[in-house]
Residue frames as a rotation matrix with the C-alpha (Angstrom) as fourth column:
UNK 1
0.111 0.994 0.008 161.50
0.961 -0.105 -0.255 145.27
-0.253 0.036 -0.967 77.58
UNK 2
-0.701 -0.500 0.508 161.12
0.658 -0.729 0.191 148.43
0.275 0.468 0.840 76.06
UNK 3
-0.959 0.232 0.164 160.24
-0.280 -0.860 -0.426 152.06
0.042 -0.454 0.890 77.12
UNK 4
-0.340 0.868 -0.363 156.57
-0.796 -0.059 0.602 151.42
0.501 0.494 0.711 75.45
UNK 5
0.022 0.237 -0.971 156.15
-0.050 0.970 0.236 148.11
0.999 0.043 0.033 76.91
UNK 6
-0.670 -0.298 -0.680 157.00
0.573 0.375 -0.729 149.01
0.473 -0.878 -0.080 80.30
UNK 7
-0.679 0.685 -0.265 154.60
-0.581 -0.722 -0.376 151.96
-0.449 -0.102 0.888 80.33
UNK 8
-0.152 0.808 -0.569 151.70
-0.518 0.425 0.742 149.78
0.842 0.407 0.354 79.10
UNK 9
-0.146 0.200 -0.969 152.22
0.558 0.825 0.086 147.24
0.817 -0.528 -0.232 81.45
UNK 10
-0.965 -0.038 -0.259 152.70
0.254 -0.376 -0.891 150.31
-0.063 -0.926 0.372 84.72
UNK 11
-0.540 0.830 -0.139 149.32
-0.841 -0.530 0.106 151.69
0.014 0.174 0.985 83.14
UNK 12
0.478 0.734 -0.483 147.27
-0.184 0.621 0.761 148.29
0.859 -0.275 0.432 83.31
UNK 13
-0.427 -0.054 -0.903 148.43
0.561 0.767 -0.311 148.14
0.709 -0.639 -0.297 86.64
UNK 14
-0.886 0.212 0.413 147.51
-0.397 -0.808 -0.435 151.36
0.241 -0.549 0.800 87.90
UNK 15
-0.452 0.858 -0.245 144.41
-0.830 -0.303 0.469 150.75
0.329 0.415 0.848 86.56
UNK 16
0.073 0.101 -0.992 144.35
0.317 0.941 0.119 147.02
0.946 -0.323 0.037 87.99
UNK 17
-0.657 -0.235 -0.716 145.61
0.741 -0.023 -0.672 148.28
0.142 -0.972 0.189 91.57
UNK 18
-0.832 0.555 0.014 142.71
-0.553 -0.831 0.063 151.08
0.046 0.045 0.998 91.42
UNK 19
0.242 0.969 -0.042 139.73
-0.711 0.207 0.672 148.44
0.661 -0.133 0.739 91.05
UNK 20
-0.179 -0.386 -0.905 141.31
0.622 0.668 -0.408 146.78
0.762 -0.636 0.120 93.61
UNK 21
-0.971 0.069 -0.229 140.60
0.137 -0.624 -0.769 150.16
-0.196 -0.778 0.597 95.91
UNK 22
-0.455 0.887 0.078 137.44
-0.802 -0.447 0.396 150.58
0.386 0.117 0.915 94.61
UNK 23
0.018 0.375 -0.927 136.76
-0.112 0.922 0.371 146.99
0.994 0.097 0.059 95.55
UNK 24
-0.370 -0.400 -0.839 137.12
0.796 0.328 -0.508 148.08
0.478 -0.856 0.197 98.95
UNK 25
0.060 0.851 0.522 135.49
0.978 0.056 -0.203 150.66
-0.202 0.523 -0.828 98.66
UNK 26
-0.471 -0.653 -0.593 137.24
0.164 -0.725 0.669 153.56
-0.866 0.218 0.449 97.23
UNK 27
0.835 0.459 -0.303 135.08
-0.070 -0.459 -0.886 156.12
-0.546 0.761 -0.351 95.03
UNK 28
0.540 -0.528 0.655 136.92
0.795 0.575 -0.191 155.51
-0.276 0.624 0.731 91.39
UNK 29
0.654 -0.476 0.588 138.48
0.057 -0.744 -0.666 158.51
0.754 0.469 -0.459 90.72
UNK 30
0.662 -0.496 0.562 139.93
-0.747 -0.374 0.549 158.60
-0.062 -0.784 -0.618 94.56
UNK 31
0.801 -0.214 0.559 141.15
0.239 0.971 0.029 154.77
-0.549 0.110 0.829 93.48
UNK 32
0.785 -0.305 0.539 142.73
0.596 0.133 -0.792 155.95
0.169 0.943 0.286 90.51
UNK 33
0.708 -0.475 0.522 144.33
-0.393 -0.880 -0.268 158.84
0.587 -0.016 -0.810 92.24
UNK 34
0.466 -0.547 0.695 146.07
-0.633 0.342 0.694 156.77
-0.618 -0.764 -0.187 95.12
UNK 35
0.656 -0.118 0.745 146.80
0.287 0.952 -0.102 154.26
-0.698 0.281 0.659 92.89
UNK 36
0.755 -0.239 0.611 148.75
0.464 -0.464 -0.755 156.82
0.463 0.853 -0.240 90.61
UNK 37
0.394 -0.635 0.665 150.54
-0.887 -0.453 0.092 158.38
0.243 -0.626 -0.741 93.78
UNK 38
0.550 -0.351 0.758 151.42
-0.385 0.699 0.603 154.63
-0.741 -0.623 0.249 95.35
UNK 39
0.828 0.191 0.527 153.06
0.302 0.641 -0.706 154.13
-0.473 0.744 0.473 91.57
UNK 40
0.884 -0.307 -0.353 154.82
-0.401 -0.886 -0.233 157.33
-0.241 0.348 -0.906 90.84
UNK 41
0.222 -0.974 -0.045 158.68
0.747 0.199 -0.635 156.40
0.627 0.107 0.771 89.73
UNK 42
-0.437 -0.840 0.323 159.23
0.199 -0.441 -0.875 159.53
0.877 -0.318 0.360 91.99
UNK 43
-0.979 0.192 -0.068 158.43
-0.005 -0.356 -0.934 161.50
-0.204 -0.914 0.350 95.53
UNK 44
0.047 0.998 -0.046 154.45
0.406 -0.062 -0.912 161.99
-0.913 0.024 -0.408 93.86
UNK 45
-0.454 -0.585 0.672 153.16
0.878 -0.165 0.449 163.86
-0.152 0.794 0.589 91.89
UNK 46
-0.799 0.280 -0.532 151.60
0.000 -0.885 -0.466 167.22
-0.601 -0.372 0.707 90.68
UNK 47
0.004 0.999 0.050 148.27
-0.269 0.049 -0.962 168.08
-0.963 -0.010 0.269 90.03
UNK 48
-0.109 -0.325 -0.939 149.24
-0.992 -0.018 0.121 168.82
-0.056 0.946 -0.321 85.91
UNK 49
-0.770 -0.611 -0.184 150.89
-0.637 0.753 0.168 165.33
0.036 0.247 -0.968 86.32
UNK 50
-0.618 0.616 0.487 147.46
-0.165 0.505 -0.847 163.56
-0.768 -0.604 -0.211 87.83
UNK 51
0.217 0.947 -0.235 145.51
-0.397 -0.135 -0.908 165.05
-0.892 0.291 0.346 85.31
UNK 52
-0.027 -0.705 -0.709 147.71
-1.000 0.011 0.027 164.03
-0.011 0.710 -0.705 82.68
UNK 53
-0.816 -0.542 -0.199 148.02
-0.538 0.839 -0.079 160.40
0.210 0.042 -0.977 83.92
UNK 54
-0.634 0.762 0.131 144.63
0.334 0.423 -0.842 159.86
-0.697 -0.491 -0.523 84.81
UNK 55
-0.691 0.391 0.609 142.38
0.644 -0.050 0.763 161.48
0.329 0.919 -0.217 82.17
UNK 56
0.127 0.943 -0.306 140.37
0.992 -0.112 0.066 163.29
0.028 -0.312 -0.950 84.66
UNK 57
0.474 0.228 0.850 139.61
0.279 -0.955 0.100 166.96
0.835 0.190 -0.517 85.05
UNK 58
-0.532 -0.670 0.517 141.62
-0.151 -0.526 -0.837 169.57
0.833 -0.524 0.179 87.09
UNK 59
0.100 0.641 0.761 138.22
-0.938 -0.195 0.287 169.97
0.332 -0.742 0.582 89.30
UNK 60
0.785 0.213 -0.582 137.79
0.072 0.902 0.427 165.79
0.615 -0.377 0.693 89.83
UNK 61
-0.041 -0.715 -0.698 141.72
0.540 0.571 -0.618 165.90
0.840 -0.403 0.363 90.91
UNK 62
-0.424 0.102 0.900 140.94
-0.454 -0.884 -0.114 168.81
0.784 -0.456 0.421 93.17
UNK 63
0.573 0.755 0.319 138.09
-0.764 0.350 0.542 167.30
0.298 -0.554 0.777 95.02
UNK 64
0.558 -0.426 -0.712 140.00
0.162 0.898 -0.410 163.93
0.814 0.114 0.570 94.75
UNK 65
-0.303 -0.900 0.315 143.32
0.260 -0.396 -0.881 165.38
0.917 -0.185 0.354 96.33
UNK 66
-0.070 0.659 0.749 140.98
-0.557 -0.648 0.519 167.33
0.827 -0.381 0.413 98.72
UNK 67
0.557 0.762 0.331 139.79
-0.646 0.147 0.749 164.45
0.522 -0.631 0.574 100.43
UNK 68
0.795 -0.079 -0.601 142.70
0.008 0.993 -0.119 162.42
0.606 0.090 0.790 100.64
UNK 69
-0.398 -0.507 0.765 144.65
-0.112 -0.801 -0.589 165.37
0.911 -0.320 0.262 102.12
UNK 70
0.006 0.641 0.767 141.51
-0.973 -0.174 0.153 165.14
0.232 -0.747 0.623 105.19
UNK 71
0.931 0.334 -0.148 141.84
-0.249 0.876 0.413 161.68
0.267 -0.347 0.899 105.58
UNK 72
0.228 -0.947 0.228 145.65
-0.938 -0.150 0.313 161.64
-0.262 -0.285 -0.922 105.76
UNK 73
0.858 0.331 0.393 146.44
-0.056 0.821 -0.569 159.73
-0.511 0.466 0.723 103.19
UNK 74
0.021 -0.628 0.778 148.25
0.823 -0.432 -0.370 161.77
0.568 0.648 0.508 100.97
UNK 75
0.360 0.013 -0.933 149.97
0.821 -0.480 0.310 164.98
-0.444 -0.877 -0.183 101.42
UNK 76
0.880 -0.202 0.431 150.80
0.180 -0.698 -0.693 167.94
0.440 0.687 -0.578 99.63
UNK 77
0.317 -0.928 -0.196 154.24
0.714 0.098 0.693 168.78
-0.624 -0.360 0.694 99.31
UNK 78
0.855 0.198 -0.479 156.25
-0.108 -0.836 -0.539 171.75
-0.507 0.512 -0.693 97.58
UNK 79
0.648 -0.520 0.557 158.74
0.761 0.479 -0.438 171.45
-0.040 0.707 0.706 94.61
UNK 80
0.079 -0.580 -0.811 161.39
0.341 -0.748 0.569 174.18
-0.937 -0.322 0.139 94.68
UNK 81
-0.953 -0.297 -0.057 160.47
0.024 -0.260 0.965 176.15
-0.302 0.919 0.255 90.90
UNK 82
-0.545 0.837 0.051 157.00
0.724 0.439 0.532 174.73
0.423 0.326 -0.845 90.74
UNK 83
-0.634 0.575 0.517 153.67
-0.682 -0.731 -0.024 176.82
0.364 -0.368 0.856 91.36
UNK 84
0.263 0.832 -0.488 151.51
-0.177 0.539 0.823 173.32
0.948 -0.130 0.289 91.36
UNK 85
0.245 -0.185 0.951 150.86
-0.848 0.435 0.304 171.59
-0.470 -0.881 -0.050 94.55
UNK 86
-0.313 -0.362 -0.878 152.49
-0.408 0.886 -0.220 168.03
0.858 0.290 -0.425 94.38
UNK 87
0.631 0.745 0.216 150.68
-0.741 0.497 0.452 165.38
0.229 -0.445 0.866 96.18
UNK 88
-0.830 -0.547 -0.109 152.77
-0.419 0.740 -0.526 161.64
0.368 -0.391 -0.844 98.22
UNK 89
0.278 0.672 -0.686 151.75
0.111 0.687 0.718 159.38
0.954 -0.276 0.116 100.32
UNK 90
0.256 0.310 0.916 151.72
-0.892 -0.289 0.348 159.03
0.372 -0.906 0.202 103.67
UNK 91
-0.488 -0.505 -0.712 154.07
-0.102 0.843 -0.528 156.02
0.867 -0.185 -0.463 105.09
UNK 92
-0.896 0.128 -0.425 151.74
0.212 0.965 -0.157 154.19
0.390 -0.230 -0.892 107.51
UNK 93
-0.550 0.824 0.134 148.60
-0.832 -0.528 -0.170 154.74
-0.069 -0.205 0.976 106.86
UNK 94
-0.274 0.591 -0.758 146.83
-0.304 0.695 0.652 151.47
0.912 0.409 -0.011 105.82
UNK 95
-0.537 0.377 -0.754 146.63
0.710 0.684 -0.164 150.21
0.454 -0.624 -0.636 109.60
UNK 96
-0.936 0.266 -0.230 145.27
-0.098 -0.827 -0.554 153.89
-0.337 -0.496 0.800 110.45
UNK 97
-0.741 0.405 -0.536 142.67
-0.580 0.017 0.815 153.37
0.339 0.914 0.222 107.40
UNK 98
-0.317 0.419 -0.851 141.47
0.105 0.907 0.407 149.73
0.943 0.039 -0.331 108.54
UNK 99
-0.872 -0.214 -0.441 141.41
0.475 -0.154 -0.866 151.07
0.117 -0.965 0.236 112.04
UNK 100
-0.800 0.517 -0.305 138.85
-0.437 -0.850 -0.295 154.12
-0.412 -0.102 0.905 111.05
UNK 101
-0.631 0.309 -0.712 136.91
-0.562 0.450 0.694 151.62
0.535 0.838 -0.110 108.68
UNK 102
-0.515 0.066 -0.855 136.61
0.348 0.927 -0.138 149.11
0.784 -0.368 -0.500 111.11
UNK 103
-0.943 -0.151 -0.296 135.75
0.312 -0.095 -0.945 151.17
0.115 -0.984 0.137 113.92
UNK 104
-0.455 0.870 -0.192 132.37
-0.780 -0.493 -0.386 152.40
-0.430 -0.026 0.902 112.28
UNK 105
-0.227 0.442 -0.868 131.56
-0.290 0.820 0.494 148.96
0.929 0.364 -0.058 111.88
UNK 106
-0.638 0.123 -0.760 131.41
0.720 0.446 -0.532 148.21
0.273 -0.887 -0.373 115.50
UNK 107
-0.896 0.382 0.225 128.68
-0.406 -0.506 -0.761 150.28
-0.177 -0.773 0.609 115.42
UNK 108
-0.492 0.480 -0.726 126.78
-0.498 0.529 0.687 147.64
0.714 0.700 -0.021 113.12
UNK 109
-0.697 0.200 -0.689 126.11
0.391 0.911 -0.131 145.02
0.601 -0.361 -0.713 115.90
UNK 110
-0.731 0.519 -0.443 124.19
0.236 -0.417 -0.878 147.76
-0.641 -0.746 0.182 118.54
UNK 111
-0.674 0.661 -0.330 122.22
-0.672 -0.734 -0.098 148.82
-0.308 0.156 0.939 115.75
UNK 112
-0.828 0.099 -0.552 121.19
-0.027 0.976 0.216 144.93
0.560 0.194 -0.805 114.66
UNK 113
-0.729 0.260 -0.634 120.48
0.631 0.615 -0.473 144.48
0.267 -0.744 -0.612 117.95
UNK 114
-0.910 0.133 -0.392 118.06
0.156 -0.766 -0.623 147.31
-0.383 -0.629 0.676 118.03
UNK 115
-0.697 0.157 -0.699 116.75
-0.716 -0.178 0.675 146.76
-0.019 0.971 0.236 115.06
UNK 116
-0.379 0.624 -0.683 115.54
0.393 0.777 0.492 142.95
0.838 -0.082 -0.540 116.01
UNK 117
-0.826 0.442 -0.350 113.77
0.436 0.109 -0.893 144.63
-0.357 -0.890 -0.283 119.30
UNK 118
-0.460 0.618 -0.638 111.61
-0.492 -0.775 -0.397 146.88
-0.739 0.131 0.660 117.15
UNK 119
-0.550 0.451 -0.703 110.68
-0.677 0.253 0.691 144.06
0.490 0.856 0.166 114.27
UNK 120
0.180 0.849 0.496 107.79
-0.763 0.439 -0.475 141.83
-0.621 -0.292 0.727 114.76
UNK 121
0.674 0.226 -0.704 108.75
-0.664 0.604 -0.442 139.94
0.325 0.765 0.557 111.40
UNK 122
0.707 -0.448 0.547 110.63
0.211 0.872 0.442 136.24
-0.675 -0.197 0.711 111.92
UNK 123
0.541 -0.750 0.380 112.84
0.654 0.091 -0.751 137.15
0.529 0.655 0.540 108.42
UNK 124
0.673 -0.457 0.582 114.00
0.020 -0.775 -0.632 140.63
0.740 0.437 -0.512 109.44
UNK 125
0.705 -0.343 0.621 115.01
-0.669 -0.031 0.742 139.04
-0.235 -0.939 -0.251 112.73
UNK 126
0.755 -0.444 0.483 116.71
0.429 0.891 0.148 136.42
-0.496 0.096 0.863 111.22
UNK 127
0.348 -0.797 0.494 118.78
0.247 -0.430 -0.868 138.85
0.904 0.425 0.047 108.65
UNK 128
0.409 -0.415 0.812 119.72
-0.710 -0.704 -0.002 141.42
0.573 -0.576 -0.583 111.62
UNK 129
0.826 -0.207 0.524 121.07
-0.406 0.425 0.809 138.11
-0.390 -0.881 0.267 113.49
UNK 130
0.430 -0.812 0.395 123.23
0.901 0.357 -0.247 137.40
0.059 0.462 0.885 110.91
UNK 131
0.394 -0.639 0.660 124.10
0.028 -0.710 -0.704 140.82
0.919 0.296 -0.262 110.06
UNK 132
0.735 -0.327 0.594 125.13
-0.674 -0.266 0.689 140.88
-0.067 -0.907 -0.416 114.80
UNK 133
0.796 -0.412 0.443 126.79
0.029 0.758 0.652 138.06
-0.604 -0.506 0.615 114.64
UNK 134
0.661 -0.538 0.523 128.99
0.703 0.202 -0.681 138.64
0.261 0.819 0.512 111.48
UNK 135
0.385 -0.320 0.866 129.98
0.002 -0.937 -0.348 142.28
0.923 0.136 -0.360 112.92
UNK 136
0.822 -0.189 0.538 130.17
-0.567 -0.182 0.803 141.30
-0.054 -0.965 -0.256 116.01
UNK 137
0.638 -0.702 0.316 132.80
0.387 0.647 0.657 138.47
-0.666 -0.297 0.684 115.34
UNK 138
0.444 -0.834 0.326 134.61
0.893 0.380 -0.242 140.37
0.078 0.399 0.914 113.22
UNK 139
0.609 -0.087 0.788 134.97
-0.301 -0.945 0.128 143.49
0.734 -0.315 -0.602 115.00
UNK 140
0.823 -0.390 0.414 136.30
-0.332 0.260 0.906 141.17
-0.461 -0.883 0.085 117.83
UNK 141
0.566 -0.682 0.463 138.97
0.822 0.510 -0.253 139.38
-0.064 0.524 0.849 115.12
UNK 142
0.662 -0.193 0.724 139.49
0.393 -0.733 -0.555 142.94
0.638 0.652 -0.409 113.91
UNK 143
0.656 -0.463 0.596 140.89
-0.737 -0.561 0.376 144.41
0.160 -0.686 -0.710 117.49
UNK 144
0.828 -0.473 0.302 143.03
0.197 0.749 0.633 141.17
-0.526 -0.464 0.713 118.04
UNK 145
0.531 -0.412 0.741 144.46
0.847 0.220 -0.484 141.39
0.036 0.884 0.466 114.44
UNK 146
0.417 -0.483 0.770 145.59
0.200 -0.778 -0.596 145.25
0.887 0.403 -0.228 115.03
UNK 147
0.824 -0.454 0.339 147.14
-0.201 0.324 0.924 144.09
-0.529 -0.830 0.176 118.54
UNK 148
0.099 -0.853 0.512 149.53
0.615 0.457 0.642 141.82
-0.782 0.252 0.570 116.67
UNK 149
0.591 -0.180 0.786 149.83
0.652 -0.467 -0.597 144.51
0.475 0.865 -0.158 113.62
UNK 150
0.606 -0.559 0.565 151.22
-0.282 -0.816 -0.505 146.91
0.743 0.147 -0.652 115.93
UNK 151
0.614 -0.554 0.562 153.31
-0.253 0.537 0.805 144.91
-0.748 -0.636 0.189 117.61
UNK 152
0.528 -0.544 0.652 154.85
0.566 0.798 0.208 143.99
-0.633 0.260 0.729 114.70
UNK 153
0.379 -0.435 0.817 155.38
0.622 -0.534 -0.573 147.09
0.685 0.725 0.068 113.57
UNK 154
-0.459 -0.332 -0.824 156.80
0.888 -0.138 -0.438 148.34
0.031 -0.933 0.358 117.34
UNK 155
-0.159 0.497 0.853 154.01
-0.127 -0.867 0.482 150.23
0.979 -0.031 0.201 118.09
């Protein structure tokens, strides 16, 4: 396979593993950015490099970078020569992620349930009982599932 061919194919995956974060919901530019850092061929990369591989403005990677720094995702690192910041990942984050996700769902099922004491209507009780009962059983699935996750990762 050749130079060209292998760089096409890394670039429709970025771009494939990126609406895959956004499908989860990851704003598309933060998608694109993780999905460019979780790709790199090296340690990360630098801001230059982001904007460069991504098409997007200095400001978008800024903001971008910004937030993913605060969530502790990514991290900024320094290059010995370089003025830019350079930007990694963060080696186990995803069960931290699904953890912080999940946990502001379990706040779905109390509000439901509040929700059907204050309606009068038969439908909107009927949605909000689906919407308790879905959150509620998988908020319970959710805390089982990151039992045996860290366990298996000797936590």
């Amino acid at each position: 396979m050749s130079s060209d061919d292998r760089d096409v194919r890394a670039a429709a995956m970025l771009e494939r593993l990126a609406r895959s974060l956004e499908g989860v919901g990851f704003p598309r530019a933060m998608a694109r950015a993780y999905a460019a850092l979780m790709m790199a061929d090296g340690e990360g990369l630098s801001t230059s490099e982001l904007v460069e591989t991504l098409g997007l403005s200095r400001a978008s990677i800024s903001n971008t970078t910004q937030f993913l720094v605060s969530t502790s995702l990514i991290e900024t690192y320094h290059v010995r020569g370089s003025r830019e910041t350079h930007y990694r990942m963060l080696k186990g984050t995803w069960g931290d992620l699904l953890t912080r996700k999940f946990g502001l769902m379990k706040q779905i099922p109390s509000i439901a349930k509040e929700a059907m004491d204050v309606t009068d209507s038969p439908l909107a009780h009927e949605r909000l009982q689906e919407m308790y009962e879905v959150y509620s059983f998988f908020g319970q699935e959710f805390e089982k599932i990151m039992v045996s996750w860290n366990e298996r990762m000797g936590r």
